[in-house]
N, C-alpha and C positions, 0 to 999 in steps of 0.2 A: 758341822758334824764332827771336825774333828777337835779337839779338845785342845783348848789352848796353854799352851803353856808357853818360857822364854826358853828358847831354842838356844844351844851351845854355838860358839864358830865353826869348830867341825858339824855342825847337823846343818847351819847357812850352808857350807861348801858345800854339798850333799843334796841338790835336789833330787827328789823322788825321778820325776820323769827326765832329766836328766834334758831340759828343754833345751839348755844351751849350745849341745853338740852338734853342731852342723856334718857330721861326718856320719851322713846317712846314705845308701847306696841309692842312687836315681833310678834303678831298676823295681827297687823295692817301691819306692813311694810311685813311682809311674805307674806297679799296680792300685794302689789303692785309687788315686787319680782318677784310671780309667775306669775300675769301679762305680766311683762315683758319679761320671759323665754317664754309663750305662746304667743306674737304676735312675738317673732324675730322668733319662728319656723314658725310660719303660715304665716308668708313674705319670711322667706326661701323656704318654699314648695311654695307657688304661685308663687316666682319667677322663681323655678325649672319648673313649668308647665310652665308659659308662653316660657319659652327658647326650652323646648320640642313642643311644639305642636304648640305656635299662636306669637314667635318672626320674624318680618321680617328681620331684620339685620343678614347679614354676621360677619366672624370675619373683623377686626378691621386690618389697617397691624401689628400693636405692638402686636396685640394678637396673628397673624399668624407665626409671628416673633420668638414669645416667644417659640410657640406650635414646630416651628422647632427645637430652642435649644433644646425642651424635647427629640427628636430624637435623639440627639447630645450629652448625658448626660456626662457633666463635670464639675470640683473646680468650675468654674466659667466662664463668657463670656467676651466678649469685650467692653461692656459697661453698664454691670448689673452684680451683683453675682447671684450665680445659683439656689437661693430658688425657684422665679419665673418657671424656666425650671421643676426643680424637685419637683413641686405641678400640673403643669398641668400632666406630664409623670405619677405622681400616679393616676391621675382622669381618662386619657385616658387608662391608663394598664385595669383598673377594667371596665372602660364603654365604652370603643371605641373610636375611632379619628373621635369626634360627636363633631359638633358645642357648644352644651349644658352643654359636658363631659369638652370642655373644660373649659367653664366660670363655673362650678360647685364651683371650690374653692373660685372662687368671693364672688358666693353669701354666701357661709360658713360664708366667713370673714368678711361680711358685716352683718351677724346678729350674728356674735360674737360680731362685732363693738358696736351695738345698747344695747346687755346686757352690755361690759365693760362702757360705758357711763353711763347708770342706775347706774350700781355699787359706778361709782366713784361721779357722781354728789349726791347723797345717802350720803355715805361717808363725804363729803363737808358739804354738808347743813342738817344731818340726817332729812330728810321730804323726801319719798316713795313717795306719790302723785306730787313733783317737779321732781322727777329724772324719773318717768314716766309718765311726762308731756315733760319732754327732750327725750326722745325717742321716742315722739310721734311726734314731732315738728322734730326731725331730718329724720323720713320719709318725711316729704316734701319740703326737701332740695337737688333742685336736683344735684348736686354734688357725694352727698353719693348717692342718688340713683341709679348715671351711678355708680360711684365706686363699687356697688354692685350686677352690671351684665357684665362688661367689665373688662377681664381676663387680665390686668397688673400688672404692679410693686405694684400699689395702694392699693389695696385691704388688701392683709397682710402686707405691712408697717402701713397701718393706723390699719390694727388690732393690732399688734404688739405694736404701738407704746399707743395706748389706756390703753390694758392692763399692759402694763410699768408703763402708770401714776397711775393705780387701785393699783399695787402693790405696788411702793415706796409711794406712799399714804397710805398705810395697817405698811410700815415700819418706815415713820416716824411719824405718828400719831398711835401711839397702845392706845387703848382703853381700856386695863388693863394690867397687868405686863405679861412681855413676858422675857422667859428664854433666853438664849445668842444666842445658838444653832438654836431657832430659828427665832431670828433676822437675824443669819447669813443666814441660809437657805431663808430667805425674799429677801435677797439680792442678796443671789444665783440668787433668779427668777427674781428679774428685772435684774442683767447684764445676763440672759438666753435670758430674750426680748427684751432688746437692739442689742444682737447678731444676733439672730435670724433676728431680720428687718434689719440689717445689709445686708444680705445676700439677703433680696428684694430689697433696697433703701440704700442709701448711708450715705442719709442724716440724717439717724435713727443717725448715730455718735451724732450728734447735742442734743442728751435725754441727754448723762453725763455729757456734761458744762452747762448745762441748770439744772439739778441736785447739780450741784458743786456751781453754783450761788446759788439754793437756802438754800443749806447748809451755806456756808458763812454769809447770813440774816440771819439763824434762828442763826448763831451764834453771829453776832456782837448786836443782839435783845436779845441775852441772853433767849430765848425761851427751856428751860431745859427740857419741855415736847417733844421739838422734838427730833424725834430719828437720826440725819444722821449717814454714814457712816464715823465714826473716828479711829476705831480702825483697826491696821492693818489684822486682819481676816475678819473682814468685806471689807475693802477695795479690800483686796483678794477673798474675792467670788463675790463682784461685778466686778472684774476687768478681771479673768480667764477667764467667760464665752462668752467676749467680744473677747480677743482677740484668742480664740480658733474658733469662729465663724470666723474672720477675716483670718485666717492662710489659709481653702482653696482657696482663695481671692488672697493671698499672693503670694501661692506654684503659683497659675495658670499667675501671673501676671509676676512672674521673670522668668516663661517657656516662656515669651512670649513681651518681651520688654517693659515690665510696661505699655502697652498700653491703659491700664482703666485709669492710671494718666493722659497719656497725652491727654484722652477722655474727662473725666470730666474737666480738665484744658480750653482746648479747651469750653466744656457747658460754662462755669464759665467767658470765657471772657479772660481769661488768656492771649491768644496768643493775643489779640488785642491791640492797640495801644492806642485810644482815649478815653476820658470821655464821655458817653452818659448823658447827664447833665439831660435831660427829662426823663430819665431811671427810675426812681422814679416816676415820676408822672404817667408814662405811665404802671408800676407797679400794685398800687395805685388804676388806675384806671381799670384794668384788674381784679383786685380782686372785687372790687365794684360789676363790670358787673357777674362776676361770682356767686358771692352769690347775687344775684338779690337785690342788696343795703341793705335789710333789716337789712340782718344778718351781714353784713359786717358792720354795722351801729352801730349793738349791739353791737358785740362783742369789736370796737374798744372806740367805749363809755363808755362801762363797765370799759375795761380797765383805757379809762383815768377818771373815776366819783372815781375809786379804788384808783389810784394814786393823785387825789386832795382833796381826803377827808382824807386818810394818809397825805399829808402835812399839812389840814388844823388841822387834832390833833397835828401833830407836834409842828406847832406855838401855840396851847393853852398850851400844855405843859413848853415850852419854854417862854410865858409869866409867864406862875405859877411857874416858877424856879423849877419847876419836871426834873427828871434824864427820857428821853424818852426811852431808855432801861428799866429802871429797871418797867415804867409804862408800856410800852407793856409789859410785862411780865406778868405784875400781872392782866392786865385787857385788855383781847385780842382783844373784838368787841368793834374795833373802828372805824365799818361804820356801817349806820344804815343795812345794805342786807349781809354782810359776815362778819366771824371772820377775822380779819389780818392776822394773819397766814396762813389762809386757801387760803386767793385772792393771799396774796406773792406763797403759791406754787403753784397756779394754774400760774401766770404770769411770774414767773419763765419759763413756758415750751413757752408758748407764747410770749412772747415779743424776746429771742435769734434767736427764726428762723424765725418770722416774720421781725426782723430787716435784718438778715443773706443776706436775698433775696433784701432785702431795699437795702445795700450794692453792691450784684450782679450785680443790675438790672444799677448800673450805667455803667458795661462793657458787657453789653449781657443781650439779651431777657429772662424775666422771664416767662417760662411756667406760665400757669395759674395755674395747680396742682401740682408746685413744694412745696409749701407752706402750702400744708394741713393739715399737722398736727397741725401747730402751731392752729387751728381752733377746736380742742378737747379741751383742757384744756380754748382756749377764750370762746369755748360757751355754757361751765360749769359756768363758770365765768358771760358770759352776761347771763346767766338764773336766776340766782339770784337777778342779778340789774334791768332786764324785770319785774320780780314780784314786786319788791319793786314799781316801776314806776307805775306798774298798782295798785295796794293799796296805791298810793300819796294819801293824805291829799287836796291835789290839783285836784277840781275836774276837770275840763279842760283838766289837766294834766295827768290825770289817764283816762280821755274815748279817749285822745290823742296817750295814749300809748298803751292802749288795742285797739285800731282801726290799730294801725300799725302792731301787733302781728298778729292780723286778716287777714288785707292787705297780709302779709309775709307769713302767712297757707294759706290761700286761693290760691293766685298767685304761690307759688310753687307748692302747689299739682298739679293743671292744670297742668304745665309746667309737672310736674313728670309723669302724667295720658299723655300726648301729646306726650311727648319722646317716649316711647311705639312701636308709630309707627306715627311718621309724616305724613307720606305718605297721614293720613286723611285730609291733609289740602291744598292736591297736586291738586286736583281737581277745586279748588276756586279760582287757579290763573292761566292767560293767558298763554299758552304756546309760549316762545320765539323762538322757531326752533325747528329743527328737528336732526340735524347734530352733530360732535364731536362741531364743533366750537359755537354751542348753548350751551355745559353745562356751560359753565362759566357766560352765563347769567341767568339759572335758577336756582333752589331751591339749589344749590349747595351756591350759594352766600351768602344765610343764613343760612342753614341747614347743622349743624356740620357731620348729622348723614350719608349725602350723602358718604364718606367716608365707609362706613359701608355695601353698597348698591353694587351688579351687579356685586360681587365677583365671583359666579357659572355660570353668563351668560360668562365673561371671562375665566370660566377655561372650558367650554362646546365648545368656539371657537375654543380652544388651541387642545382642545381634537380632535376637527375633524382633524383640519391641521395636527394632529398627525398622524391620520388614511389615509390620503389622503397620506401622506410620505412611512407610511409600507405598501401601495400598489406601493408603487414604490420601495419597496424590502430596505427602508432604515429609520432605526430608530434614530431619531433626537436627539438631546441635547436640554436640554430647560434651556435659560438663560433666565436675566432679566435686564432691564437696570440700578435698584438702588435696596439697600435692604430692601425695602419695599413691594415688588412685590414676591420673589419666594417663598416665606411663604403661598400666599394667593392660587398662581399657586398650589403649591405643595398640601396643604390641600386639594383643592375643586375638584384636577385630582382623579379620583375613583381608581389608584393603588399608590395616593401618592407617583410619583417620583422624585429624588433629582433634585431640582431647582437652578442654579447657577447664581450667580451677578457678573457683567462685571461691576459695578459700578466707582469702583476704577480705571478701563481702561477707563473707559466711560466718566472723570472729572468729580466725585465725591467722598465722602470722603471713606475713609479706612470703614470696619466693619467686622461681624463678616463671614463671606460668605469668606472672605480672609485667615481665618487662617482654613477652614477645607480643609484639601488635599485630593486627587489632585484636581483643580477645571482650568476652561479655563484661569483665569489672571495669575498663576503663572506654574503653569505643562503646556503649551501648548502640549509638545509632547503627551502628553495622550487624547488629545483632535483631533490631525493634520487630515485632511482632512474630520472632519466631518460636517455633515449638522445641520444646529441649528432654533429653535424658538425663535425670540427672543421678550419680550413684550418689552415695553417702548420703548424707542428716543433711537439710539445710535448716537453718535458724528461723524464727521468726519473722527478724526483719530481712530475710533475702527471700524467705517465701511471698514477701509483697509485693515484690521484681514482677509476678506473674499475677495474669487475671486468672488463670484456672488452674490450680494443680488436683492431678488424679489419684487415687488412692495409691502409697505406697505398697508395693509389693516385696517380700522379700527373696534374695537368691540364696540359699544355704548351702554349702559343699561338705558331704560326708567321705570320711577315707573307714572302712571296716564298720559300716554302721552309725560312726560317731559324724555328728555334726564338730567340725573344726574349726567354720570360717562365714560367714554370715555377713552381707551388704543388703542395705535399701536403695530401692530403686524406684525412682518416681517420672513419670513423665508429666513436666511444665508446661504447658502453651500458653502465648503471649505476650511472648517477654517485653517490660517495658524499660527494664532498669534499675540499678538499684539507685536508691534514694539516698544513705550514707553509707561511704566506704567506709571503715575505722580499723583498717589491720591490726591485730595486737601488738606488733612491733617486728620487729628484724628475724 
């Protein structure tokens, strides 16, 4: 946003925010501090109420998913490590197998998220009134905002990965002399947090080369003030807690045919053949739509207005026959809005896994929140170059850019206040039918959150056909057609019974439904001649498993009239087995 040009030496000595000064009153910034501690609580408690008392959302299937792992408590799972399993199992031990109980640790981690962000944008720019102006700003991102009530992997990776940057930031920038000891123990804690997210997300890996880059710049810049990790103690407290984190990951994965590699290989694109040449742009623009343009705006601007005004010092240096080492060194702000140092470590985390995905996306779909971290440390980064642009010199330019700041709070609150519960805007549109074969033309089309919707109307159908069986003196098996399903069944049946997937019988991929035994794909005998419920589609050759299946019936779930959400339901009897398993792969 702001306009580049080659900056004089008097306008380098000159930064905007003036980041360099440590000569800020501790009274002052302790307000802003405690500010911050006092709204992430009071967004954690409102969130906790609305989830108790006035959320209309079911679980999620990846929430239901998860919540079944916690029943299941193990090293690890088939396509996640087992942090996720063993955070919901502590919320539900203490408060119940409650919808609320289980999204509880979401919300934790989401206003931990909002102080570790204060901290570290603090930290960056020492100015208290910016860094909690970034956590004001990042309430109306909604993103963070589902991330902070939707019980996935998400929540504590990006906690984790937040506080990661707070602390290797606290290690390589110390602020006054710091004894050895406790530099090591610094480092303890960040490879503590990179382990830790490890054990949510995978892709936490991606914190120590993203680390190890910007160690290398602070070292080929000859930056003496930064601290990284060179000495072999240090290296060792950051490295131990990594891979101790990683070991029950490890144990559980050679008990088990390395099948998380061949899982995330699979995510990643690995097993396929061709170049998705659009894969990028279709990326690219997945992220755009996701952060409602603005933010995706900033933070990718920031980064490049960072990276072209470091070159254009470059070239003044380079015509004044100056050594560019030895001048970064001695005179650090060389953009008008950050120190160099400070943008190199924030882009350092940003740019490896924002590329990583760039990469991916050329052999497979990139989720939309695969990527999110890299979005902490960019929108530290574009908070800083947002305020410069809004104090331009340029008047045009400065109500240009404070109208877009506006645009960007404004429009996502709404969107953050509407998610809530759509449902209020169900009313305003024509209903398309009535039938299963109407959801796919109504609010389902746009409406992520349908998903979310008609979980208890399904598991209240299931329940009867249940009751309708044990009066016929015979108690069913409840499968599901894919692993997305028995999570949701299981949770919302009021004695919570195990739910098994035929998935992998059914031509669909392997998951984790597959490695608890016994279950109907792999133990038949322990299954033989029973009667079954089964939700979803089953295929042709798993409807051979049974001598008699009964007419499908369907369970529809409307919100305002509209049909949203639509399963089949069938009851099997006499199960004999299926004849070929053939999973489609990992």
């Amino acid at each position: 946003m702001i306009p580049v040009k080659i900056p004089s030496r008097a306008e380098l000595a000159l930064p905007l925010l003036r980041q360099g000064d440590v000569r800020v009153s501790k009274p002052f910034e302790l307000k802003w501090q405690l500010g911050t501690w006092g709204m992430a609580l009071t967004v954690a408690l409102v969130r906790i109420l609305y989830l108790r008392y006035a959320c209309p959302y079911d679980l999620s299937p990846d929430e239901a998913h998860y919540w079944d792992w916690s029943r299941h408590l193990d090293w690890s799972y088939y396509s996640k490590g087992p942090g996720v399993a063993w955070l919901i199992a502590a919320s539900t031990r203490l408060f119940g197998h409650e919808m609320w109980a289980v999204r509880l640790p979401a919300v934790m981690c989401g206003s931990l998220t909002l102080i570790g962000l204060f901290e570290l944008t603090r930290r960056v720019y020492r100015v208290g009134r910016l860094a909690f102006a970034v956590v004001t700003l990042a309430l109306t991102i909604p993103p963070l905002a589902v991330g902070s009530l939707l019980m996935t992997i998400d929540p504590p990776y990006v906690c984790c990965w937040t506080w990661a940057l707070v602390v290797a930031h606290a290690a390589c920038f110390p602020r006054s002399e710091r004894s050895p000891l406790s530099q090591t123990l610094l480092w303890f804690s960040v490879g503590s947090l990179i382990g830790l997210g490890i054990l949510f997300k995978y892709t936490m890996v991606v914190f120590a080369p993203s680390l190890v880059l910007f160690a290398a710049v602070a070292r080929w810049m000859k930056w003496d003030h930064v601290q990284v990790p060179r000495s072999f103690r240090n290296l060792t407290a950051l490295g131990v807690p990594i891979a101790v984190s990683a070991l029950p990951i490890a144990i559980w994965n050679a008990n088990h045919g390395w099948v998380t590699l061949l899982h995330v290989g699979r995510q990643a694109g690995m097993q396929s053949g061709g170049i998705v040449w659009l894969g990028p742009l279709s990326y690219v623009a997945g992220q755009f739509a996701a952060l409602f343009g603005f933010w995706f705006v900033f933070v990718l601007g920031a980064a490049v207005a960072f990276l072209l005004q470091i070159l254009a010092c470059h070239r003044i240096n380079l015509r004044d026959g100056d050594c560019w080492a030895d001048t970064q060194k001695n005179q650090r702000s060389q953009t008008p809005w950050i120190d160099a140092d400070q943008g190199v470590f924030l882009l350092s985390f940003f740019v490896p896994t924002f590329l990583l995905f760039v990469g991916f996306s050329l052999k497979t779909k990139i989720e939309l929140n695969w990527p999110v971290a890299a979005y902490l440390s960019g929108g530290v980064l574009a908070a800083g170059w947002v305020i410069a642009n809004c104090r331009s010199s340029v008047s045009w330019w400065r109500s240009l850019s404070r109208g877009l700041v506006i645009a960007a709070a404004a429009s996502g609150s709404l969107c953050v206040l509407l998610m809530h519960d759509t449902g209020w805007l169900y009313p305003l549109l024509p209903i398309q039918g009535d039938g299963p074969e109407a959801v796919a033309q109504g609010p389902r089309r746009w409406d992520p959150s349908c998903r979310l919707r008609g979980w208890q109307t399904l598991a209240a159908e299931v329940d009867e056909i249940r009751e309708q069986l044990r009066r016929e003196g015979i108690e069913p098996v409840l499968i599901a057609g894919g692993w997305a399903l028995p999570g949701e069944i299981a949770f919302y049946l009021p004695d919570h019974p195990p739910v098994y997937s035929v998935g992998s019988a059914n031509g669909g991929r392997l998951s984790q439904y597959d490695f608890w035994r016994p279950n109907p794909v792999w133990d038949p005998e322990a299954f033989h001649s029973r009667t079954m419920i089964c939700v979803g589609d089953l295929s042709p050759s798993a409807r051979q498993a049974f001598d008699r299946i009964e007419q499908t019936r369907y369970v529809v779930h409307r919100v305002a009239g509209h049909p949203v959400a639509a399963w089949p339901v069938t009851v099997c009897r006499d199960f004999k087995g299926f004849d070929r398993v053939r999973p489609l792969g990992y």
